[in-house]
VMD Tcl script that draws the C-alpha trace (Angstrom):
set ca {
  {54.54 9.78 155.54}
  {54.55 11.95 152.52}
  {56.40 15.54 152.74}
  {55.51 18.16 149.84}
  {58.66 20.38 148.50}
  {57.43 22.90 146.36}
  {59.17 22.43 143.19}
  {61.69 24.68 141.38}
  {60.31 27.38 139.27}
  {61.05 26.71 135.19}
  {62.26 29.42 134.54}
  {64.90 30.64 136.65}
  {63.59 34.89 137.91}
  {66.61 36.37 136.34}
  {65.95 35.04 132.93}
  {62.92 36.08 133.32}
  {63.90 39.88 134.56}
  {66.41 40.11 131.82}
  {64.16 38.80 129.04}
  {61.15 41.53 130.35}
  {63.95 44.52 130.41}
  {64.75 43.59 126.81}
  {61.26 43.94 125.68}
  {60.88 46.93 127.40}
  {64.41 48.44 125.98}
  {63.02 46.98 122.03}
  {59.66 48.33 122.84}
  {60.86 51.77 124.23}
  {63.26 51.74 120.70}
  {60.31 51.79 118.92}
  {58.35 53.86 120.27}
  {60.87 56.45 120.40}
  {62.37 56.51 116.90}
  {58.71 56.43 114.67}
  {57.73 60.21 116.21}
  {61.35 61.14 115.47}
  {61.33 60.38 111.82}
  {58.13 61.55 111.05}
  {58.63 64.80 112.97}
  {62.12 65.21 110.41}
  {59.93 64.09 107.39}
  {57.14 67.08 108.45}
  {59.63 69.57 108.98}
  {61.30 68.85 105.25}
  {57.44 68.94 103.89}
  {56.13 71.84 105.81}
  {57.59 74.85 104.14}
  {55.09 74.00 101.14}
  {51.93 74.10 103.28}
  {52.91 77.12 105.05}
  {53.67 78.71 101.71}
  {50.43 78.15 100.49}
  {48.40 79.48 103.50}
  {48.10 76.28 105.63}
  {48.93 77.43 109.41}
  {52.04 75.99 111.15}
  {49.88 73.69 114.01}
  {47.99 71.83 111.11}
  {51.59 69.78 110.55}
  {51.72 69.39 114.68}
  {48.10 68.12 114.80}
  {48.82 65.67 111.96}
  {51.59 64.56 113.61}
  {50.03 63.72 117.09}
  {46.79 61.90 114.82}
  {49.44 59.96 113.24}
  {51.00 58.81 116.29}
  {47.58 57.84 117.87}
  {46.69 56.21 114.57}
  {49.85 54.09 114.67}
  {49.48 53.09 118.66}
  {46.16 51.97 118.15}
  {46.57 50.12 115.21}
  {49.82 48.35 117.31}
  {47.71 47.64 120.11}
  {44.95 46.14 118.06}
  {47.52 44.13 116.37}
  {49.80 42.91 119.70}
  {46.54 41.79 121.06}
  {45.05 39.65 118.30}
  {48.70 38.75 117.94}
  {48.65 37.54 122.18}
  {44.93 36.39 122.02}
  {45.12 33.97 119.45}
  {47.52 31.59 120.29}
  {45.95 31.38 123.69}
  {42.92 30.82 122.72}
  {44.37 27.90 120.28}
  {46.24 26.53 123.41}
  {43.18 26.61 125.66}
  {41.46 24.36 122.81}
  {43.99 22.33 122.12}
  {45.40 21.18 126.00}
  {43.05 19.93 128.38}
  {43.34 21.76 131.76}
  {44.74 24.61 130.59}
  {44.84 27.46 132.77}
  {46.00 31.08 132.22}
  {48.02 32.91 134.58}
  {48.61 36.17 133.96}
  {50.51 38.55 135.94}
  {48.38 41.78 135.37}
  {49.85 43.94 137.15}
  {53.22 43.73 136.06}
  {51.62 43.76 132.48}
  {49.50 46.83 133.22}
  {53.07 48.92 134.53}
  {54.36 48.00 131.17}
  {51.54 48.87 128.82}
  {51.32 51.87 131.22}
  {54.88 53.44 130.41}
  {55.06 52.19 126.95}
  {52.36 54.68 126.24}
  {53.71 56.97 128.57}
  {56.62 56.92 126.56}
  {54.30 57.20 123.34}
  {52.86 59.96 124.53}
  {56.12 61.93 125.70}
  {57.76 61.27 122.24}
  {54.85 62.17 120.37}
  {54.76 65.59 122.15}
  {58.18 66.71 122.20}
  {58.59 65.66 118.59}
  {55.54 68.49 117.77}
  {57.08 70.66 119.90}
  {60.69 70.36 118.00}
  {58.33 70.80 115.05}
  {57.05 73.75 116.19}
  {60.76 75.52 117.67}
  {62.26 74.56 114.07}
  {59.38 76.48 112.54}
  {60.02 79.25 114.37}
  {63.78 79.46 113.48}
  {63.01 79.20 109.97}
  {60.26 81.95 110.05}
}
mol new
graphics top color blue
foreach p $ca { graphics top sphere $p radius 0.5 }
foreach p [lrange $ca 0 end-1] q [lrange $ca 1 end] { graphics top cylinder $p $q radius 0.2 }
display resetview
């Protein structure tokens, strides 16, 4: 007689919750600081556009186009960077099989560019208040 006990998991859950909140806290970092610093480069720059006749929301537009540039570019990247060494491991072992917890993945990709987003938008519109003090 033969009794099945389901087997620990590897990888004990709150490893695995406090390695996800760490990616979440770098990725959120990241996300948060590039609109930042370009919005504080802009603002130096702009007084030279505006001085030569280039209106104010040009510098907010850029600014937002940059952003998008930059997330798509990272996405492109983080999946070629996550596809690949699957792809190599599905070659490579015999039986492989991919398990991928999508939604968990799809909340995270959601509020990272959430987040995006919401820094991107507030850092134009600190770019546009500071343009209006300085006017």
């Amino acid at each position: 007689m033969l009794i099945h006990v389901e087997p620990d998991d590897p990888v004990p859950p709150t490893a695995l919750l406090a390695t996800a909140v760490g990616l979440v806290v770098l990725a959120l970092a990241a996300v948060l600081t590039a609109p930042r610093s370009q919005a504080r480069i802009l603002r130096r720059y702009l007084a030279r556009p505006i001085a030569v006749g280039i209106p104010p929301h040009w510098a907010r537009q850029v600014l937002l186009c940059q952003h998008a540039a930059l997330i798509a570019v990272s996405t492109l990247l983080g999946l070629v960077v996550a596809v690949l060494p699957t792809v190599v491991l599905a070659a490579r072992i015999s039986g492989f099989v991919l398990s991928v917890p999508s939604w968990q993945l799809a909340v995270l990709a959601a509020a990272i560019y959430f987040a995006a987003l919401l820094a991107a938008v507030h850092s134009a519109h600190r770019l546009r208040v500071t343009e209006a003090r300085s006017a």
